[in-house]
DRENLO-275824 format. One record per residue (C-alpha): residue in three letters; z, y, x. Coordinates in steps of 0.1 Angstrom, whole numbers, plus 5000, padded with zeros to 4 digits. Layout:
! DRENLO-275824
ALAZYX/...
! end
This chain:
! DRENLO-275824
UNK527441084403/UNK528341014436/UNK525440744451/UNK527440534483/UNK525340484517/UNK526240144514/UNK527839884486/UNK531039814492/UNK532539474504/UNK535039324476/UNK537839374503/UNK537339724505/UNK537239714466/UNK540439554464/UNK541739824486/UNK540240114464/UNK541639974429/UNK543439664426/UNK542939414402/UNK545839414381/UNK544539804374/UNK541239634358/UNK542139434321/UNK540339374292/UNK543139524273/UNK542939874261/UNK546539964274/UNK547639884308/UNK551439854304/UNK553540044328/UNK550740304329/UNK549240604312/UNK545740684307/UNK545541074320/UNK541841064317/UNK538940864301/UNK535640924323/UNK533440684303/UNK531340354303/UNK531140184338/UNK529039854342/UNK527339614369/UNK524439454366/UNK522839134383/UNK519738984374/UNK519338624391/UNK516838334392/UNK517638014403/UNK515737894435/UNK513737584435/UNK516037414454/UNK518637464433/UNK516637334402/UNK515637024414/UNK519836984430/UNK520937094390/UNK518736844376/UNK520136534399/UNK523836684390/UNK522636644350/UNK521636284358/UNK524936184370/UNK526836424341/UNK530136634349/UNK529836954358/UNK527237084378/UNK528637214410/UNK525437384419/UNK525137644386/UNK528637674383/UNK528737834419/UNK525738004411/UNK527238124379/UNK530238244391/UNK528938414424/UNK526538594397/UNK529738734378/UNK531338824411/UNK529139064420/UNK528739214386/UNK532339274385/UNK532439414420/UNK529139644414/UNK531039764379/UNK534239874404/UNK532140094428/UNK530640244395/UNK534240324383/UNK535340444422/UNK531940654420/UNK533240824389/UNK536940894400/UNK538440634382/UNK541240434393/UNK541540174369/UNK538939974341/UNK539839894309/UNK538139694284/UNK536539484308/UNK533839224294/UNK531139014311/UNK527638964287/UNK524738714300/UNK521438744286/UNK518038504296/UNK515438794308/UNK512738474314/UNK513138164317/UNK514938054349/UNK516638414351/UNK519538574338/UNK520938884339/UNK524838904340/UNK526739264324/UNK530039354334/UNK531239654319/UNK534139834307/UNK536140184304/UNK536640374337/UNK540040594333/UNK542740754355/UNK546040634350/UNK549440684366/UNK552740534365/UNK555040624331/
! end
């Protein structure tokens, strides 16, 4: 496998494989699957800082949603989806299917978010 000098940026991403070629279906209508290369994933481990804690804790005083973990948590899923695409890229693939996101608490105060899916080659039927 290929290892990048640098990650990519998510515009260069988008450029790479769009995200209408990334589903969590098994088909990808208009397309055929030519080749299946295999499991692709991306994997972030965060903690929250102590800042963001005490800020989370004010929010749960007041109720509603919680601004602060919410940005956190989607920022988190982000860049598991966007490290899971350079894995695909890496492998030749040009489109993801299957896609699913998994969260499990490592220790208390960190989780570690899983994107992963099927990288394949398709092309237009």
């Amino acid at each position: 496998m290929r290892v990048p000098a640098r990650p990519l940026r998510a515009c260069e991403i988008i450029q790479n494989m769009t995200h209408d070629l990334v589903t969590t279906a098994f088909t990808l209508e208009g397309y055929r699957i030519v080749q299946n290369l295999g499991l692709v994933r991306g994997i972030v481990v965060r903690s929250r800082s102590i800042f963001g804690t005490i800020g989370a804790g004010l929010q749960t005083i007041v109720g509603g949603n919680i601004t602060l973990l919410t940005e956190l948590c989607e920022k988190t899923r982000s860049h598991a989806f966007e490290l899971m695409i350079q894995h695909a890229m890496d492998m030749g693939a040009n489109a993801v299917i299957g896609c699913r996101y998994d969260a499990t608490e490592v220790m208390s105060g960190v989780t570690e978010v899983l994107c992963y899916g099927t990288a394949v080659v398709v092309e237009k039927s």
